[in-house]
C-alpha positions in Angstrom: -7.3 49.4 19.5 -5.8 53.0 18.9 -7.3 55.2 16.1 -5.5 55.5 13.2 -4.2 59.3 12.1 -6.7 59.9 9.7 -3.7 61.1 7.4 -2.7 57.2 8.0 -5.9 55.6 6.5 -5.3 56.6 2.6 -2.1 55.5 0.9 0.6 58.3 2.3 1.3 61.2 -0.6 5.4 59.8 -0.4 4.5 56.7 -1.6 4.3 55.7 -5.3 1.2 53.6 -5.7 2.8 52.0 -8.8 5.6 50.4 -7.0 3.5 49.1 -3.5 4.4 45.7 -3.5 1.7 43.3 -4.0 2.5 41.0 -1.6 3.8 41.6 2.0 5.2 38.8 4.3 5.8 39.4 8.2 7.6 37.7 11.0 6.0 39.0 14.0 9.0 38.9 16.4 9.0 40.6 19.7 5.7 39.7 21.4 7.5 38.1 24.8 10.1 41.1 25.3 7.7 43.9 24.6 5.7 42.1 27.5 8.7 41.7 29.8 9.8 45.2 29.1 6.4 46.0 30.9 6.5 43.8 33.8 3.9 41.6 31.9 3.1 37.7 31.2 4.2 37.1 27.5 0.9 36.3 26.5 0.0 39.7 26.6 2.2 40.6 24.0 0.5 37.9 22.1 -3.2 39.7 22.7 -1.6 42.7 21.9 0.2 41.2 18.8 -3.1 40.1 17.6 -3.9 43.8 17.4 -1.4 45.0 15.6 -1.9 42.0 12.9 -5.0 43.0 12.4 -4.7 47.0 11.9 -1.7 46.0 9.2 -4.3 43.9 7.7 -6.4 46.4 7.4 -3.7 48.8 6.5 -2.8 46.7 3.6 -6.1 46.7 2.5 -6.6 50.8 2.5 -3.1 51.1 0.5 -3.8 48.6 -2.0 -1.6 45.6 -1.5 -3.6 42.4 -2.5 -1.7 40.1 0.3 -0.4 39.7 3.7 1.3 36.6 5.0 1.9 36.2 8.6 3.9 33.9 10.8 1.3 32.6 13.5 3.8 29.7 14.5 6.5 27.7 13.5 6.8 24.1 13.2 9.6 24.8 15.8 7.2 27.0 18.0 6.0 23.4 19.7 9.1 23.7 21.8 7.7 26.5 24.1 6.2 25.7 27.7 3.2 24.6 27.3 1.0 26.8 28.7 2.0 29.1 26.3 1.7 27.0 23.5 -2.0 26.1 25.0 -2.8 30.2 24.8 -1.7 30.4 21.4 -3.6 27.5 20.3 -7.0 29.0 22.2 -6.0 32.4 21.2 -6.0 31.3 17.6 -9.4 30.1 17.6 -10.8 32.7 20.1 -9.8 35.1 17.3 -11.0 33.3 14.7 -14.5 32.7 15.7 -15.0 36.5 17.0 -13.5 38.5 14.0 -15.1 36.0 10.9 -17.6 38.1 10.6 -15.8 41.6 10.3 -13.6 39.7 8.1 -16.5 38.6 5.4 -18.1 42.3 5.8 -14.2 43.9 5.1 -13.5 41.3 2.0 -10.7 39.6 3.2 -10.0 36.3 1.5 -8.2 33.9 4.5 -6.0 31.4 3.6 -4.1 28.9 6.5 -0.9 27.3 5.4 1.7 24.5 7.1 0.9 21.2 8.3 -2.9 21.9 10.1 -3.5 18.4 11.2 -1.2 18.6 13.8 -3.3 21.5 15.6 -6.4 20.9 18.0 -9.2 19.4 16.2 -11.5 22.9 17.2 -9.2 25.1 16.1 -9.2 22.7 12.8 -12.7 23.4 12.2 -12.6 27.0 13.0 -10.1 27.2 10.3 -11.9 25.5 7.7 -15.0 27.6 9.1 -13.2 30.6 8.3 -11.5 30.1 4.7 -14.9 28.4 3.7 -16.6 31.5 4.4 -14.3 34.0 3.3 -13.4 31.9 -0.3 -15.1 34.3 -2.6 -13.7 37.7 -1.1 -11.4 39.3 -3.0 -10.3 42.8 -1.1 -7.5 41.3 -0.1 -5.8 37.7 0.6 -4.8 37.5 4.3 -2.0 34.2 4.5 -1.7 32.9 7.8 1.1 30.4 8.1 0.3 28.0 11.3 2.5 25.0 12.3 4.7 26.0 9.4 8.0 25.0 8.3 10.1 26.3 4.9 12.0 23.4 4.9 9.0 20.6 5.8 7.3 22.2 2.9 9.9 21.8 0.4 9.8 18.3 1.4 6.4 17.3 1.3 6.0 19.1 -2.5 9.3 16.5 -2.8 7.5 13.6 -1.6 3.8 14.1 -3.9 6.4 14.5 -6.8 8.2 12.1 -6.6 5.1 10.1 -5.7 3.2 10.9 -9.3 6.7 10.3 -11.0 7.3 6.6 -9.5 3.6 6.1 -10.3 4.1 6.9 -14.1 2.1 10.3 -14.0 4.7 12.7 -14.9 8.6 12.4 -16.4 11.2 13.6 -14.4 11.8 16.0 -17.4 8.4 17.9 -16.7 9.6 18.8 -13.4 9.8 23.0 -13.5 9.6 25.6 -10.9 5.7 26.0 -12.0 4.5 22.6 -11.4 7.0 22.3 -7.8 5.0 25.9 -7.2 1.8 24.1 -7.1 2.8 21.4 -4.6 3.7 24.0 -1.9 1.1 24.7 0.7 1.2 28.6 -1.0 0.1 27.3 -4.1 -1.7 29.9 -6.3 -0.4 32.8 -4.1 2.1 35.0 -5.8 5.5 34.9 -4.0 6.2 38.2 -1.2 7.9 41.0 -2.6 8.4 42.2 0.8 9.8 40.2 3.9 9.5 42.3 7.1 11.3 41.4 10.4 10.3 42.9 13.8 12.5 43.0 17.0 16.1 43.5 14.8 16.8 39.3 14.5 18.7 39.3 11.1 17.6 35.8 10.3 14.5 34.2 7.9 13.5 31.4 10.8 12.4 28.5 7.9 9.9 31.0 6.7 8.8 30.8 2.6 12.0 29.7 2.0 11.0 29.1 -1.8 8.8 32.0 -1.9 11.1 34.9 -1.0 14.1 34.0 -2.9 13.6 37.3 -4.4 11.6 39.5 -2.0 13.3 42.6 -0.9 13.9 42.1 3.5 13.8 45.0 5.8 14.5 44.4 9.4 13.4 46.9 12.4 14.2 47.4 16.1 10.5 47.3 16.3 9.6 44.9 18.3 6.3 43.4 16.6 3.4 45.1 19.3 4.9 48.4 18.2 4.9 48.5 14.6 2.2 50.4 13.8 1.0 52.2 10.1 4.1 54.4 10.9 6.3 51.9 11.2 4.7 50.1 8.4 4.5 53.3 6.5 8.7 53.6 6.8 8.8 50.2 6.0 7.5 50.8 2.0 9.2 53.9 1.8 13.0 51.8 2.1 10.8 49.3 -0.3 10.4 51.8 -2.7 14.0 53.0 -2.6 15.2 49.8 -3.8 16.2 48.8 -7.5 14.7 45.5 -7.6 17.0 43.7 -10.8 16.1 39.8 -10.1 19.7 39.3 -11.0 20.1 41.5 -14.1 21.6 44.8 -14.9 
């Protein structure tokens, strides 16, 4: 992986540490042309997109923002040939099992959200390996969302509602946004205040659908192997330039 500026590794003088946003969300777009644009199979923009996930990670964690969400793969993401479905599943789990350890050492806190019984039972296991072993950590939460779906989400916090209300254990009454909160898979995580989009698609893809309702969304021509802690870095600084009013004056 490249070096970091060293300018790069503390929070940059421009930015206000009082307004960094304490939760960032990303949708890693751009792996397969950054890899054609080079004459290369796509899944080397996945290895290299691995890279870059994990030097924002890091990033996030030297400039003080307590959590990162990624989009790994989509419920939708099954409809891709095979074999690169196959590498993305194996590259998963190949990345899980060799970077635990610097991920225990660096206090990072891992979290796996979307509908995980539909992956391969190994890269089940190295999953609950991993947020078993990084439960206590508290540097920073790292959210990776993994057969995930906004909308299939929303309906299965419907369904266990709806379930404990047919079976007497709650009044339709009680029903608030802090009890449907705690039937989504993000439950306990505080909602992004910052979506970022790579490769310039203006478009949320069925990602946290509930979650960013009001998180600030900056879309770049980056395509996601390229955005770097400069790219990141330009990212806050339009973050910080917005008046963020939840709907009031």
């Amino acid at each position: 992986m490249t070096t970091q500026p060293q300018h790069l590794t503390i929070l940059p003088p421009d930015l206000d540490i009082q307004r960094i946003p304490r939760h960032v969300a990303v949708i890693m777009d751009g792996n397969g042309r950054w890899a054609k644009q080079r004459n290369l199979p796509r899944i080397m923009g996945h290895q290299r997109g691995v890279d870059t996930l994990k030097d924002l990670l890091r990033c996030c964690k030297d400039w003080g923002i307590q959590a990162l969400t990624a989009y790994a793969f989509s419920t939708e993401n099954w409809g891709r040939p095979l074999p690169e479905v196959d590498f993305l599943m194996t590259l998963f789990e190949r990345v899980l099992r060799r970077e635990i350890n610097e991920m225990i050492d660096e206090g990072v806190q891992i979290h796996f959200v979307g509908d995980l019984h539909c992956l391969p039972a190994s890269l089940q296991a190295e999953i609950e390996r991993a947020m078993e072993a990084t439960q206590h950590n508290q540097k920073i939460q790292f959210v990776v969302a993994t057969n995930y779906g906004g909308r299939r989400e929303i309906i299965q916090a419907c369904r266990a509602i709806a379930t404990q209300a047919s079976q007497g254990q709650l009044n339709p009454e009680d029903i608030d946004e802090a009890l449907f909160e705690r039937h989504l898979y993000t439950a306990g995580i505080c909602d992004p205040d910052l979506l970022i989009r790579t490769s310039g698609e203006m478009r949320v893809s069925n990602f946290l659908l509930w979650q960013v309702a009001y998180a600030e969304i900056y879309v770049t021509e980056t395509l996601w192997p390229d955005f770097d802690r400069r790219a990141f870095h330009q990212a806050l600084l339009q973050y910080q330039q917005r008046h963020r009013r939840f709907g009031r004056l």
